[in-house]
C-alpha positions in Angstrom: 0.0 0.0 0.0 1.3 3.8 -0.7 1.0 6.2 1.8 -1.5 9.2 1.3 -1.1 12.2 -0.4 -1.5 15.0 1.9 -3.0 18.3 1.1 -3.3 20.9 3.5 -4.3 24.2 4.2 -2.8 27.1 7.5 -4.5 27.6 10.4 -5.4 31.2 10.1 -6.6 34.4 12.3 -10.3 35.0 12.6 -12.2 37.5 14.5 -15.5 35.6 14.4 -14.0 32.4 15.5 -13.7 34.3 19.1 -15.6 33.6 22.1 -18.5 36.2 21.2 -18.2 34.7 17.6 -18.1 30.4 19.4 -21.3 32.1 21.1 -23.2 32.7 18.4 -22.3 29.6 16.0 -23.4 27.7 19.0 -27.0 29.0 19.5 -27.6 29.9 15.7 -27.4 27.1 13.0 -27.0 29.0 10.2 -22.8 29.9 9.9 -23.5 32.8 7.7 -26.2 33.8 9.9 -24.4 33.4 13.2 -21.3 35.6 11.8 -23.6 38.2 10.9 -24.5 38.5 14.1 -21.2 38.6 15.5 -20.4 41.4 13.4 -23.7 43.0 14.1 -22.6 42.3 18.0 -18.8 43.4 17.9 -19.5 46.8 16.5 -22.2 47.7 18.5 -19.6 47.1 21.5 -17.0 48.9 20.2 -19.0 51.9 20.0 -21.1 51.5 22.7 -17.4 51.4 24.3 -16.1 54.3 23.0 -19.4 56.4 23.6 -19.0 55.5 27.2 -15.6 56.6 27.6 -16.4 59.8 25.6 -19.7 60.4 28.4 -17.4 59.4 31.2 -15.0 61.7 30.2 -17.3 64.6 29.7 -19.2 64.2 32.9 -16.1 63.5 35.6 -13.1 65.5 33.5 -12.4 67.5 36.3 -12.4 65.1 39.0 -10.4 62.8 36.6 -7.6 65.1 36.1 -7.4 66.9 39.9 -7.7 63.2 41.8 -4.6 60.5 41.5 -7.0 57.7 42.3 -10.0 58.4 40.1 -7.9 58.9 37.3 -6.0 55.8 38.3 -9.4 53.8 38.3 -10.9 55.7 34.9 -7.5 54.6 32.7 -7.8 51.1 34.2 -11.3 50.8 34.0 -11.3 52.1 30.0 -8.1 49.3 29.7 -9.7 46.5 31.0 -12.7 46.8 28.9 -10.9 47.3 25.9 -9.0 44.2 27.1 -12.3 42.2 27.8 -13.6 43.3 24.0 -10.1 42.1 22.4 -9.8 38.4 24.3 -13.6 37.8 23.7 -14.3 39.3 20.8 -11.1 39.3 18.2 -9.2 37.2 19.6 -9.9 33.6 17.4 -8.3 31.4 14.8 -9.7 28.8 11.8 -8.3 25.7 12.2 -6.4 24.5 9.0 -7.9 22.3 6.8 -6.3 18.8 6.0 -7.6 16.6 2.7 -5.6 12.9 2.7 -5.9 10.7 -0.3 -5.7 6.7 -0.1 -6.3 4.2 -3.0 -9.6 3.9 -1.9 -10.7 7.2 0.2 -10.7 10.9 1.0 -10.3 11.8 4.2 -10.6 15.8 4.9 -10.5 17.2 8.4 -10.9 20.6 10.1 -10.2 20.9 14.0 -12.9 18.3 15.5 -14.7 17.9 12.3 -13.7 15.1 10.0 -15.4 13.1 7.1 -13.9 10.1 5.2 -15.7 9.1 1.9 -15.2 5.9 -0.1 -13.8 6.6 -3.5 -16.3 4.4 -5.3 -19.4 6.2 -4.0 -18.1 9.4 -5.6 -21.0 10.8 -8.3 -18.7 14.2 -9.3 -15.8 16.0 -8.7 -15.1 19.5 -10.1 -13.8 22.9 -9.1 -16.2 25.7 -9.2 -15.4 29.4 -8.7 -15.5 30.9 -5.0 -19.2 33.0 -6.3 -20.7 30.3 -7.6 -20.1 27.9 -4.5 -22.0 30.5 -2.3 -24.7 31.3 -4.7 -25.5 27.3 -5.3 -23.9 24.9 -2.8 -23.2 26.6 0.0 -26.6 25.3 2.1 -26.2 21.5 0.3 -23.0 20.6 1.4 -20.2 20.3 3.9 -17.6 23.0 3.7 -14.0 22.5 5.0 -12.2 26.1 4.0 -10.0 28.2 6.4 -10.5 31.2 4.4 -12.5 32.3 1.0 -10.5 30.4 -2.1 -10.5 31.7 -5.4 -12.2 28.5 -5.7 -13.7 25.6 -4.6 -13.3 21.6 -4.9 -16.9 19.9 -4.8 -17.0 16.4 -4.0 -19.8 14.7 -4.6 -21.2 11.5 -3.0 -23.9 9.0 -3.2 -24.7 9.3 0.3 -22.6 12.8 1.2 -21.2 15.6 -0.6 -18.3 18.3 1.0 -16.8 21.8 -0.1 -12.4 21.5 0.2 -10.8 25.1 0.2 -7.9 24.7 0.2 -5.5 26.9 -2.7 -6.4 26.3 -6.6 -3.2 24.3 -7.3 -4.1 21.7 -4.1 -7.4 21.5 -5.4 -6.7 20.8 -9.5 -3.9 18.0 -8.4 -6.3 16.3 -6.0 -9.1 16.7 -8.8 -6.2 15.1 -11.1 -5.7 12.4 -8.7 -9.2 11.5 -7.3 -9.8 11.2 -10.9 -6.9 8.7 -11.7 -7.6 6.7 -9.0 -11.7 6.2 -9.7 -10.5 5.0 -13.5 -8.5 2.3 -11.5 -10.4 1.4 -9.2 -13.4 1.0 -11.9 -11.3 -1.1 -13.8 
């Protein structure tokens, strides 16, 4: 037996992958829908931040300049909330996607999600363009990306069908490959 080819993708930085963002992917079903949200969310506490330090400022200026200790508490207090907003609310990562390719079956993986289909189940395999994923196929299948690709590598089963985004050159030599391999293992 050969060992696997191994495509994969980096882990990468992403805000709504945070603890506010995990919040919201968690009680809303719909990904799209759920980072909406987050966005909606994150930039209503930013301002509502900032508004708050600008009315705080404006009510207790003088107090905050003449006293030691109030202006001691008002820097902290305007540093730990800034703090709080960064941790919970920017502070997340994609895991990196992972596609493995045996003689008989493709294995992609992303953090604690993971899928293995047989090769001879496959119905279709072909790249589409990054639009035209999320216009048609982004509710009907499984998506494993760690960012937006230029495009995407649909694979498409009898009994379950994914979305690989990895980079365009990964996805045409595993398209090459997954294609060599059904013709010999229909053979």
């Amino acid at each position: 037996m050969t060992s696997p080819l191994v495509y994969s993708s980096r882990a990468r930085w992403c805000a709504s992958r945070s603890l506010l963002g995990y919040v919201f992917r968690r009680s809303i079903a719909n990904e799209r829908q759920a980072e909406a949200w987050y966005l909606i969310t994150i930039s209503s506490v930013v301002v509502a931040a900032i508004v708050m330090q600008f009315m705080a400022w404006s009510f207790w200026h003088e107090e905050i300049q003449n006293s030691p200790l109030i202006s001691m508490w008002y820097w902290g207090i305007q540093l730990g909330v800034a703090g709080l907003v960064f941790i919970g609310g920017f502070l997340g990562y994609c895991p990196r996607v992972r596609a493995s390719l045996t003689e008989s079956s493709l294995s992609v993986s992303q953090g604690r999600r993971s899928v293995e289909l047989d090769l001879s189940t496959l119905t279709d395999c072909r790249i589409v363009s990054a639009l035209q994923y999320y216009r048609k196929w982004d509710c009907r299948v499984e998506g494993y990306m760690a960012h937006i690709p230029e495009d995407v590598l649909l694979v498409l089963g009898e009994r379950q069908s994914i979305a690989i985004g990895i980079d365009p050159d990964a996805h045409a030599r595993l398209l090459v490959e997954m294609n060599r391999l059904a013709e010999i293992n229909a053979v």
